[in-house]
Structures are given as C-alpha cells and as structure tokens.
ChimeraX commands (.cxc) that place a marker at each C-alpha (Angstrom):
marker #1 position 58.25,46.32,-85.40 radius 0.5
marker #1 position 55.52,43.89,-87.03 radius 0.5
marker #1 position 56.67,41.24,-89.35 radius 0.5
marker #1 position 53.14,40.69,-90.71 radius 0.5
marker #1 position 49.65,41.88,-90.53 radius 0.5
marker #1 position 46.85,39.43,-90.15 radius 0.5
marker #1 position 44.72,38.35,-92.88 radius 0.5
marker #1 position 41.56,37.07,-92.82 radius 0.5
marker #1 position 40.47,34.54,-90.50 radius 0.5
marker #1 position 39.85,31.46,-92.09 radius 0.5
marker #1 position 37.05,28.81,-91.42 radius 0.5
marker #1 position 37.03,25.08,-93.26 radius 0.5
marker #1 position 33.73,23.88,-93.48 radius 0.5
marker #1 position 32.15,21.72,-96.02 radius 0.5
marker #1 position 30.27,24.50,-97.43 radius 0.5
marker #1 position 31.66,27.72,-98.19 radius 0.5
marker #1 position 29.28,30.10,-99.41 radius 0.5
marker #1 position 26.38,28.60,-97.43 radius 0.5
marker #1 position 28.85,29.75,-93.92 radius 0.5
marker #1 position 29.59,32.81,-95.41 radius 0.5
marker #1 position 25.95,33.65,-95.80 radius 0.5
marker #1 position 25.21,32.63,-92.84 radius 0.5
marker #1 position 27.92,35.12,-90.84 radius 0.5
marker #1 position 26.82,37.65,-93.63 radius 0.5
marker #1 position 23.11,37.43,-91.77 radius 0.5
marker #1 position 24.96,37.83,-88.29 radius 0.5
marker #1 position 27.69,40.36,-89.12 radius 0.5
marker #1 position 26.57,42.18,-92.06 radius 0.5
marker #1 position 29.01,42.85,-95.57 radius 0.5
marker #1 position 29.51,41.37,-99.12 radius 0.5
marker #1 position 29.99,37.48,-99.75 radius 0.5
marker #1 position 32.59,37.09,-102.60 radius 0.5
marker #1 position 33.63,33.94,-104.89 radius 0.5
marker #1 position 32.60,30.31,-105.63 radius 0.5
marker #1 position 33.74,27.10,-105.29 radius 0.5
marker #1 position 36.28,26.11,-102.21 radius 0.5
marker #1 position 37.27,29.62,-101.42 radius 0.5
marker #1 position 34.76,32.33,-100.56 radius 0.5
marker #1 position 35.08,35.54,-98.50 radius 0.5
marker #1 position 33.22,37.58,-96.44 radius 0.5
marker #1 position 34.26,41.22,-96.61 radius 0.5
marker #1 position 32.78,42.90,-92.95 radius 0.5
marker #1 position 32.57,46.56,-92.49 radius 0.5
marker #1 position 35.25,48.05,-91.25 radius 0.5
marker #1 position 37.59,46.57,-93.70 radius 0.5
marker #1 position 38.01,42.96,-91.53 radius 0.5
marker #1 position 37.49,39.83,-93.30 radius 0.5
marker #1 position 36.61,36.16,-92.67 radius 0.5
marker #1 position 36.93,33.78,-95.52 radius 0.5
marker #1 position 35.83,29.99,-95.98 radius 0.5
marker #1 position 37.52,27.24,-97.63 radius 0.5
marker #1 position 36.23,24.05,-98.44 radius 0.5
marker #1 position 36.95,20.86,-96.52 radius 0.5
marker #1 position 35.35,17.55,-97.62 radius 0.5
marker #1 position 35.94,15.70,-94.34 radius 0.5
marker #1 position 35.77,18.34,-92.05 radius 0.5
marker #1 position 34.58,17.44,-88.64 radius 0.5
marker #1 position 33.01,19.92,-86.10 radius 0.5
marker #1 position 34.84,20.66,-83.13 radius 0.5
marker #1 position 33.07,19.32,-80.21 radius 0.5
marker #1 position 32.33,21.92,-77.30 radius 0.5
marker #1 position 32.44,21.51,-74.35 radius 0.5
marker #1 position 34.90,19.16,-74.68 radius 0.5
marker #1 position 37.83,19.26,-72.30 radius 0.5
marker #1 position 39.41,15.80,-73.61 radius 0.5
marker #1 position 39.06,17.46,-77.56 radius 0.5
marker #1 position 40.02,20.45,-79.23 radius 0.5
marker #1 position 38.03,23.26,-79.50 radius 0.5
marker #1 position 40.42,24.64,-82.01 radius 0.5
marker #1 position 39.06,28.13,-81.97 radius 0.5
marker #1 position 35.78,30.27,-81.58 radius 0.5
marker #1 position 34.61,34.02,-82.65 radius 0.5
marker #1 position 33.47,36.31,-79.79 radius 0.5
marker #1 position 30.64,38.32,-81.06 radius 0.5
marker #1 position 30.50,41.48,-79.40 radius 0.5
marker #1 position 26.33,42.53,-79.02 radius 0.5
marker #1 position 24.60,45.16,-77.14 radius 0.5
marker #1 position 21.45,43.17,-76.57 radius 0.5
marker #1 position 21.79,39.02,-76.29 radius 0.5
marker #1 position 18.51,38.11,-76.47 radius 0.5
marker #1 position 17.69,39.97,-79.86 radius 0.5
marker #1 position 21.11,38.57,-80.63 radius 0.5
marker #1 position 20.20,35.02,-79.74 radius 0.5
marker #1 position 16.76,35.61,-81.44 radius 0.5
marker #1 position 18.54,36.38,-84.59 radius 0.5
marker #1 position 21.67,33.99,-85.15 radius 0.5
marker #1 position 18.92,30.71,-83.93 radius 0.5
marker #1 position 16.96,32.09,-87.17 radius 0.5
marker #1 position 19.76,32.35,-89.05 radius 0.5
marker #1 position 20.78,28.77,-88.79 radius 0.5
marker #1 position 22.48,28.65,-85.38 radius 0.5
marker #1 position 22.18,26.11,-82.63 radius 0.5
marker #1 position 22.96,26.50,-78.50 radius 0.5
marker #1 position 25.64,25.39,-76.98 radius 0.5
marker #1 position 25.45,26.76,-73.41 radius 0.5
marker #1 position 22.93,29.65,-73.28 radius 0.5
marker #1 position 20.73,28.43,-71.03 radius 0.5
marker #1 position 22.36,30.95,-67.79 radius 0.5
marker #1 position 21.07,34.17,-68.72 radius 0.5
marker #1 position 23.20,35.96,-65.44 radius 0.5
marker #1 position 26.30,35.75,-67.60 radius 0.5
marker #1 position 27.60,38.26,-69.80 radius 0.5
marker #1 position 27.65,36.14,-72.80 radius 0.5
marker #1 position 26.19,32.88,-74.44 radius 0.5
marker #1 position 27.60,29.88,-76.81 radius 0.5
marker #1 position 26.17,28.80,-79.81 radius 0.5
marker #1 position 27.33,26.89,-82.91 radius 0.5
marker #1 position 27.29,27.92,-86.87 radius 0.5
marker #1 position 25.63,26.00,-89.37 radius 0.5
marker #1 position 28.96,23.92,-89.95 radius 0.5
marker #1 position 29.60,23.46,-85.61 radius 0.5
marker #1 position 32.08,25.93,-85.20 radius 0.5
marker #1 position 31.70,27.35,-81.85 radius 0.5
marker #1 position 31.07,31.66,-81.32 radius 0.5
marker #1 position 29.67,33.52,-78.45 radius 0.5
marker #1 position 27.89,35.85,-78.61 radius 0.5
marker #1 position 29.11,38.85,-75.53 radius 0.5
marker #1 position 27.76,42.01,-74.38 radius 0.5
marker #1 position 30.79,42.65,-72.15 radius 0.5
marker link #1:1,2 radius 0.2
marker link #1:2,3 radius 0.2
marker link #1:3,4 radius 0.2
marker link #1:4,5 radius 0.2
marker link #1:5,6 radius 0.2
marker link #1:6,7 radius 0.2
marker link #1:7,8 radius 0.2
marker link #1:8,9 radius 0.2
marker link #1:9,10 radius 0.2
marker link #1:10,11 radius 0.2
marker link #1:11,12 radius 0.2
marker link #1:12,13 radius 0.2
marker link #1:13,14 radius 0.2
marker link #1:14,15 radius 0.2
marker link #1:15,16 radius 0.2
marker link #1:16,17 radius 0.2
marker link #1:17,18 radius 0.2
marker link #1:18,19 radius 0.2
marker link #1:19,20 radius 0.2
marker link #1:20,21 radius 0.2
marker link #1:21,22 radius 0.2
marker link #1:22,23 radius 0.2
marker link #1:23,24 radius 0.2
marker link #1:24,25 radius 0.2
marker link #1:25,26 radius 0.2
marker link #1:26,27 radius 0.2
marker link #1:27,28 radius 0.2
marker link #1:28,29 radius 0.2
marker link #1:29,30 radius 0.2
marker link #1:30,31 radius 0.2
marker link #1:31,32 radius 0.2
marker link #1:32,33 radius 0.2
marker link #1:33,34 radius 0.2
marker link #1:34,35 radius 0.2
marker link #1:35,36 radius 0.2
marker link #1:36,37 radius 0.2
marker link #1:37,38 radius 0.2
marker link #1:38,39 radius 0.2
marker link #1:39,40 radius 0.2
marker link #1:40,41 radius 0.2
marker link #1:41,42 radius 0.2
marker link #1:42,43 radius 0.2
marker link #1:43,44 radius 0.2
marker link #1:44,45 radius 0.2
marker link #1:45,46 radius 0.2
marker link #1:46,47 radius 0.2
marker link #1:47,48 radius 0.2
marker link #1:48,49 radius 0.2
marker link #1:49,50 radius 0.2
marker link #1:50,51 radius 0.2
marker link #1:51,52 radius 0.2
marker link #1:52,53 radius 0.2
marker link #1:53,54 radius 0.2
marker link #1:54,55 radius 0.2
marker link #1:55,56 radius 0.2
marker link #1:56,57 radius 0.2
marker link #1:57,58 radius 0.2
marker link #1:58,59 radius 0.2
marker link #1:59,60 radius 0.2
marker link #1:60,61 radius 0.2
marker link #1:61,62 radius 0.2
marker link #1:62,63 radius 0.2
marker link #1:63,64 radius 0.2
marker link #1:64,65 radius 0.2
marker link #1:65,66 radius 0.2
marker link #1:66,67 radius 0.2
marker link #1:67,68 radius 0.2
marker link #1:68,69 radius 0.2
marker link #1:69,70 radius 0.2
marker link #1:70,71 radius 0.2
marker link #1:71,72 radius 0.2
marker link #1:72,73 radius 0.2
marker link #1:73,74 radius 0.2
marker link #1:74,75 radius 0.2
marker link #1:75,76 radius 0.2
marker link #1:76,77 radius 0.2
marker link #1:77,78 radius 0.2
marker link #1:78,79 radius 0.2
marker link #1:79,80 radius 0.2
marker link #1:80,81 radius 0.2
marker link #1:81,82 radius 0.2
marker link #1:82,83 radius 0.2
marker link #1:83,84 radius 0.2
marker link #1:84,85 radius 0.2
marker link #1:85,86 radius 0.2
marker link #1:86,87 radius 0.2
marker link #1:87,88 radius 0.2
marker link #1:88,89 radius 0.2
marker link #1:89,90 radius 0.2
marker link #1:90,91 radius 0.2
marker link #1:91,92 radius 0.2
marker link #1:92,93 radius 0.2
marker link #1:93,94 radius 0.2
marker link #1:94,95 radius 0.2
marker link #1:95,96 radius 0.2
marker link #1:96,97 radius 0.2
marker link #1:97,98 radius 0.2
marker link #1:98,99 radius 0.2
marker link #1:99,100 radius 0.2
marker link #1:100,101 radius 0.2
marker link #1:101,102 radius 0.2
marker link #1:102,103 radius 0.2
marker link #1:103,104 radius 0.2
marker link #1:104,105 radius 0.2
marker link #1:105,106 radius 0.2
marker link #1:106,107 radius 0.2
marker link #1:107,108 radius 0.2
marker link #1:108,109 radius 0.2
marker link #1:109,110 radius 0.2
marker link #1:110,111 radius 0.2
marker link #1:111,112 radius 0.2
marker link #1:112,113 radius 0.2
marker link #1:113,114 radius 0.2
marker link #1:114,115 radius 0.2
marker link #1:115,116 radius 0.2
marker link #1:116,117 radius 0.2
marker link #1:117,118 radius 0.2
marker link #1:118,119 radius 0.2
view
C-alpha cells in the first residue's frame, strides 16, 4: 500500500510565471498564481508548479563532473515540429544535432534540461 501520492513536480527558477508560460506553450493547460509560487495545471489532471529562486543556477548538461539534478521527457509524435515549436517558444539545444535517435535535448528558458522523445 502507498504512503503518498505525488504532487506536482516542482521547478525553481528565477521566474515563475514566465516558466510556466513557457511549458504552458509546450504542454498546453491553465497557468495559476503570482509571485514565487505559480502552477501549471496540464490536462489530464497532472501538474508542474514553479517557485521562485533568486540565486538559482542552471544545471549544466552534459556535465558528468555536475549534477544534472533532473530533466522532463516529453513524449512527441513528430520531433521536428516538436523542435520547431519549443526553439520558438523560448527553448535552446542541447544535443539535437543526431537526428537517427529517438529523441533530442534542449533547455527551458531558465536551463533546465527536457527531451523531447518519440519513443
């Protein structure tokens, strides 16, 4: 038997509702609240939230000597419209440039690290 259910996953970044809207553009829902503590309610009842943090520093990726901390698989049927549309939204490449793989790394506007995977 579970103990607990998870919540929302949470991001820091130094600005919350600017993050949210950008992973509003990429996954769709409602951005809700102000301030250091805004969430993004998805479809399908998920959530990802965003709370401020003034001296946040970006993971660095690849970095085998550093923390990645975490990243977001994005599950697409297409990765080039994909890519197209998260690199207009705000997003930069990490490691996209082998297009035989089944997926390709990018970073939000704040440097967290996603892929984006049609597997």
């Amino acid at each position: 038997m579970a103990v607990a259910e998870l919540g929302p996953v949470v991001l820091d970044c130094p600005e919350p509702r600017a993050l949210a809207r950008f992973y509003a553009e990429v996954l769709g829902g409602t951005v809700e609240g102000e301030g250091d503590w805004v969430d993004l309610k998805l479809p399908g009842g998920r959530e990802l939230a965003f709370q401020a943090a003034p001296g946040f520093v970006p993971p660095k990726w690849p970095a085998p000597d550093d923390s990645q901390q975490f990243h977001l698989d994005l599950t697409v049927t297409d990765l080039d419209a994909a890519e197209k549309a998260v690199l207009e939204a705000g997003a930069r490449p990490l490691d996209a440039a082998d297009r035989t793989r089944t997926f390709r790394v990018y970073a939000d506007p704040a440097g967290h690290p996603f892929c984006l995977c049609a597997c």
